[in-house]
C-alpha positions in Angstrom: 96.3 123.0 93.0 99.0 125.3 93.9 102.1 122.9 93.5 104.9 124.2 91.6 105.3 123.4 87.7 108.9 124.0 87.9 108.8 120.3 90.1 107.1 118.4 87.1 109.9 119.9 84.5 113.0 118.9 86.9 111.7 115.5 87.4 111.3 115.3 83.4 114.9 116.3 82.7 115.9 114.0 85.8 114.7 111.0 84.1 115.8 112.1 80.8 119.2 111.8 82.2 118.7 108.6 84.1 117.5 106.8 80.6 120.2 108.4 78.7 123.1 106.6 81.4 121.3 103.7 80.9 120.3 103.8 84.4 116.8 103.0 83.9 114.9 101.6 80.8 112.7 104.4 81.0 109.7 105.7 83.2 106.5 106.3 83.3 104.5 108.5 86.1 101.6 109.8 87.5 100.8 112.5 90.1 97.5 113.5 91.8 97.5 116.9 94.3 93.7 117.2 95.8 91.9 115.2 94.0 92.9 116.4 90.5 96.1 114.6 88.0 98.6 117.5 87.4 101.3 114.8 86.1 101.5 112.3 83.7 104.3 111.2 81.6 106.7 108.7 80.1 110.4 108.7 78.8 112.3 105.7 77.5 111.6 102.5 76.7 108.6 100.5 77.1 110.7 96.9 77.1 114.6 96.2 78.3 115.5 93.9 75.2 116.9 97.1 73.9 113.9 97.4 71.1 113.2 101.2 69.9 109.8 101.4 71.2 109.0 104.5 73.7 107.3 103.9 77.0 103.7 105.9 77.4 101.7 107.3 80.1 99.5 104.3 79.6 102.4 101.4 79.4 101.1 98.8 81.4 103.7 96.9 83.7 103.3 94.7 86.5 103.0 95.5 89.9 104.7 93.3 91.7 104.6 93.5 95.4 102.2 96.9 94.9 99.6 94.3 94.8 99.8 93.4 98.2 97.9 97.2 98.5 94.9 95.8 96.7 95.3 91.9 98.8 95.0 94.3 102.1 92.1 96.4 100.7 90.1 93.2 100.1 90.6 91.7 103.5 89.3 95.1 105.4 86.4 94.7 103.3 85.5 91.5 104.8 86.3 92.8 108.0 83.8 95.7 107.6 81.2 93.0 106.6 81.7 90.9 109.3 83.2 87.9 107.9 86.1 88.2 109.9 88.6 90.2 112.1 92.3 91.0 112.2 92.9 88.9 114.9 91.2 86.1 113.4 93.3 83.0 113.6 94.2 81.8 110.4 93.5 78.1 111.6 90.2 79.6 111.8 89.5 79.5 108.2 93.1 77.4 107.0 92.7 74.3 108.9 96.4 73.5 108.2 97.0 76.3 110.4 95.8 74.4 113.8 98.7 72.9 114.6 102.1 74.2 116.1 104.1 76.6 115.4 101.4 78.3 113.4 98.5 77.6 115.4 99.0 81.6 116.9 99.0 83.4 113.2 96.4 86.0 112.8 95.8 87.5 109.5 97.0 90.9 111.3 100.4 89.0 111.7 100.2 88.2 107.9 99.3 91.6 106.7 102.0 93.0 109.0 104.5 90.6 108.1 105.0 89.4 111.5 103.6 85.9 111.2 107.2 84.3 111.6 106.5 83.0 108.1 109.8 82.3 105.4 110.5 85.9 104.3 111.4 86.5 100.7 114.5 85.5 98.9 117.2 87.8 99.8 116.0 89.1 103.3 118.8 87.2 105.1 122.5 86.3 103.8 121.7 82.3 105.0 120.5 80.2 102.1 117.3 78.5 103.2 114.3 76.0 101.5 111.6 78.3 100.6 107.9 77.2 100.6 107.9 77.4 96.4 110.4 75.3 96.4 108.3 72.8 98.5 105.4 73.5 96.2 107.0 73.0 93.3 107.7 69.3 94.5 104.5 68.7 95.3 103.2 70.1 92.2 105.6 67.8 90.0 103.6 64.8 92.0 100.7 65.8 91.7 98.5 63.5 89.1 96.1 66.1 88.0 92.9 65.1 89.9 91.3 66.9 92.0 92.1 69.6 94.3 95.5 70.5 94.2 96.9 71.2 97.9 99.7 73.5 98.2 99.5 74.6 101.4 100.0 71.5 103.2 104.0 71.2 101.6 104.6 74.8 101.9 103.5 74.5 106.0 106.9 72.0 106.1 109.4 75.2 106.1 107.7 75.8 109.8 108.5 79.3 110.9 111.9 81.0 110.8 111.1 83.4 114.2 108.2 83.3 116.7 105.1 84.8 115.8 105.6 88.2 116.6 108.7 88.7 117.2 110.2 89.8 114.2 109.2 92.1 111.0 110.2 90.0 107.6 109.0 90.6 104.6 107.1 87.7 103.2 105.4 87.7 100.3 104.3 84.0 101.2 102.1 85.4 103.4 100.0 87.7 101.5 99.7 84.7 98.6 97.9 82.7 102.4 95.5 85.9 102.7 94.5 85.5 98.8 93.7 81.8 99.9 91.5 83.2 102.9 89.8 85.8 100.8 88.8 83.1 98.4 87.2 80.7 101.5 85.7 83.5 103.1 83.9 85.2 100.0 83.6 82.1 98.1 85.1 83.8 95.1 88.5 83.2 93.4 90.6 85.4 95.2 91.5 86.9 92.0 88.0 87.5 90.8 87.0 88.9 94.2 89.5 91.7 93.8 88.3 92.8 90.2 84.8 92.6 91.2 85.1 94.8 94.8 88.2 96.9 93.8 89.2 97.0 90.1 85.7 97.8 88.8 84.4 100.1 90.8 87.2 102.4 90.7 87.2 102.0 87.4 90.5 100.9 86.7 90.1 99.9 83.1 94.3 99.0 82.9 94.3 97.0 85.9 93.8 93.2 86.7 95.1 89.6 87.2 94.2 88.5 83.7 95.6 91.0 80.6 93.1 91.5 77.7 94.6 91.5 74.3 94.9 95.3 73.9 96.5 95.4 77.1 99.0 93.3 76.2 99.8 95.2 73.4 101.4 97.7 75.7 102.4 96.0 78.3 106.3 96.2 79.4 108.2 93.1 78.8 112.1 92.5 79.8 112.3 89.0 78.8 111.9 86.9 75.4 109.3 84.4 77.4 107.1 87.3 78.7 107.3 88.9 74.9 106.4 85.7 73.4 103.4 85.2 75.7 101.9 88.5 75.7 101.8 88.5 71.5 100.1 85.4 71.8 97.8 87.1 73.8 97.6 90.6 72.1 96.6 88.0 68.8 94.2 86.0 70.4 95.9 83.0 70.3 95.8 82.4 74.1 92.5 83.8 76.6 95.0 84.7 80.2 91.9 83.6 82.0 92.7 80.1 81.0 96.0 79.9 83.3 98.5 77.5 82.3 96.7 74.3 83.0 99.5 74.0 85.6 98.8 72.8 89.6 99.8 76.2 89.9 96.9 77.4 89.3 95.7 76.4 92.1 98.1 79.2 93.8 96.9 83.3 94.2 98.8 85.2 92.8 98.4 88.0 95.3 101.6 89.1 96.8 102.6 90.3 93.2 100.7 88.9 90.6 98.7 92.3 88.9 99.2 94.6 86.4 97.5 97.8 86.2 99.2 101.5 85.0 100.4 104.6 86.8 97.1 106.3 86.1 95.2 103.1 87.7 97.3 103.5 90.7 96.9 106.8 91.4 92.8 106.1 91.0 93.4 103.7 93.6 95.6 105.8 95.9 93.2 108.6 95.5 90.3 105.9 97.0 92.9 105.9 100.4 93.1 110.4 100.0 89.4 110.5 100.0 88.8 108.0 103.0 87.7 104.9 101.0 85.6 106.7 98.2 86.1 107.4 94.8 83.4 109.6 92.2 80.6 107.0 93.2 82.3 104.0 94.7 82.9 103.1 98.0 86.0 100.5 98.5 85.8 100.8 102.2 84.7 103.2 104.8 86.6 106.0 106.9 87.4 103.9 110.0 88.8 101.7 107.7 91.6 103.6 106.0 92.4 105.4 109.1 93.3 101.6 111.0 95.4 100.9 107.3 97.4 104.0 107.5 98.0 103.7 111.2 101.2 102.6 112.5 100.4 98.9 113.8 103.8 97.7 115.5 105.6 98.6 118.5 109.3 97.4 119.4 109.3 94.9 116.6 112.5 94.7 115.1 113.7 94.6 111.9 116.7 92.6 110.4 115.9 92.5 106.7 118.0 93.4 103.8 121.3 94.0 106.4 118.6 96.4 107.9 119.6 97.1 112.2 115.7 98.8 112.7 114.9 98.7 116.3 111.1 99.5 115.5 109.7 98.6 112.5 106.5 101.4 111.3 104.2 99.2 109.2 100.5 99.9 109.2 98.1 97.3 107.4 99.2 96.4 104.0 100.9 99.3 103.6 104.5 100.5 104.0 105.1 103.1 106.7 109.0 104.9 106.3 110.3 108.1 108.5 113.3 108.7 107.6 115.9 111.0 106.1 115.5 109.0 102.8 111.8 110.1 102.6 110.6 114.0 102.1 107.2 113.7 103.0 104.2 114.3 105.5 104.3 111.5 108.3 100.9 110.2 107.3 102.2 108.8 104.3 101.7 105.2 103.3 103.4 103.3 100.5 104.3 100.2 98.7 107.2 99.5 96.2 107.2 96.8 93.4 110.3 94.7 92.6 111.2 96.0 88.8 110.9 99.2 90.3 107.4 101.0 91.2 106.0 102.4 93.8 102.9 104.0 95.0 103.1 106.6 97.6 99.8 108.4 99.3 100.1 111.7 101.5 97.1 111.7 103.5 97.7 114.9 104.9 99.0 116.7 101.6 96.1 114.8 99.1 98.8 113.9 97.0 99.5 110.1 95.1 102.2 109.6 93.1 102.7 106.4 91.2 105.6 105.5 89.1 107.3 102.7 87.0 111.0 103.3 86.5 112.8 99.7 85.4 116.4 99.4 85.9 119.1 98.9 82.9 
């Protein structure tokens, strides 16, 4: 495709050194230039409990916040079938929503983290409740029958800036849009994204709900998450099942997939190719070019000890110019606490998707 080998063997040897100062676990990566996969590799280790067993191409890992990509993709599709709009009030479908100060939230303020919502742990210096705390009162309450309702005790936060007025990362929001995706298609949120997304791009690594061969190679940094993915690898527990827990009830779409670099770059070459992949169609031209356009104007941003003036966001996506970032302007991205990230140059045709987990 004309890019330069030399590239692929640095980026090897960079890595190598990373792993060796104990800077990273290991790594595992996947690039696509026009269409066609001209990287693919893995150094280190697959775990970071210090086991000797190498990460692979195909070590799964989760996502994390990369699945906010796939919460954003679902919601355009049900604005391109007419089920709803970006400027659809939440209220409109979340009747909690109706009354002040949330009554004005549109799912475009959601998937542009500019509802006003609690932002994630760590944004701001101040210590403050966060709605899974509140949930997690309400779910020790709760006696087990019927619907469990967790959106009515995470509403008692209220908002932490105006709707509108501020850009703050909130995961709590995208987990709201997996709860209007699942009243608006009248699917489990969960299911919704395997059926319109997963499967028809055929990403056979990729899901809410491991199989037992995938979690035979999936990344694990705690004894816990070990312990739970044998038991799944042997059959002992079907992850479908959930944990019989009220939180359950809860999507887990802000950060709740795991797929592989391979599956991501599949994705990410869905966005290069304007919503198509081989014979699939996730969504339509229009689509992606609203997703990848820069949707915020004079919004400021004061996350992370960040002093941004004007936030660039598009729709679900992650929009950077900076001196930190070497790439075409129509770039859009999305990085996944761990670390991952999945970056797609529109103009070049090139996805990269890596998994590189700190020491």
């Amino acid at each position: 495709t004309g890019y330069d080998e030399s590239r692929i063997e640095m980026l090897n040897k960079r890595l190598g050194e990373m792993v060796e100062k104990r800077v990273i676990h290991g790594a595992s990566y996947c690039i696509a230039h026009k269409g066609k996969v001209i990287a693919h590799g893995a150094v280190g280790r697959n775990n970071a409990m210090g086991i000797d067993s190498p990460m692979l191409p195909d070590t799964v890992f989760g996502i994390a916040s990369i699945t906010k990509t796939f919460t954003a993709t679902a919601i355009m599709q049900l604005v391109e079938d007419g089920y709803i709009r970006p400027n659809t009030y939440v209220s409109e479908i979340i009747p909690q929503f109706g009354e002040k100060p949330f009554n004005d939230i549109t799912l475009w303020h959601l998937l542009t983290h500019t509802s006003g919502m609690c932002p994630d742990g760590g944004c701001f210096n101040e210590a403050t409740m966060s709605p899974w705390a509140l949930i997690g009162q309400a779910a020790e309450k709760w006696d087990g029958k019927g619907e469990f309702d967790w959106i009515t005790p995470s509403l008692k936060i209220g908002l932490r800036r105006p709707t509108g007025s501020e850009w703050m990362y909130s995961s709590f929001g995208f987990v709201i849009l997996g709860e209007v995706i699942s009243r608006v298609s009248g699917m489990n949120v969960h299911d919704y994204i395997e059926e319109k997304i997963i499967k028809p791009l055929k990403l056979k690594d990729s899901g809410f709900y491991p199989t037992a061969e995938i979690a035979s190679r999936t990344f694990f940094g705690r004894q816990e998450y070990k312990d739970w993915l044998d038991k799944v690898a042997a059959g002992e527990i079907n992850s479908r099942d959930g944990e019989g827990s009220a939180w359950d009830a809860v999507p887990e779409t802000s950060g709740g997939m795991t797929s592989t670099v391979y599956d991501l770059v599949r994705f990410g070459n869905a966005y290069i190719n304007n919503g198509r992949l081989d014979d699939a169609r996730i969504l339509g031209r229009k689509s992606v070019e609203k997703m990848s356009k820069i949707q915020l104007s004079g919004v400021p941003d004061h996350c992370w000890n960040a002093n941004e003036p004007n936030r660039l966001y598009g729709i679900g996506f992650d929009i950077r110019h900076s001196l930190d970032f070497n790439y075409s302007d129509r770039t859009i991205m999305h990085e996944g606490a761990g670390a991952s990230s999945l970056d797609i140059d529109l103009e070049e045709g090139l996805v990269a998707a890596w998994f590189v987990p700190f020491d």
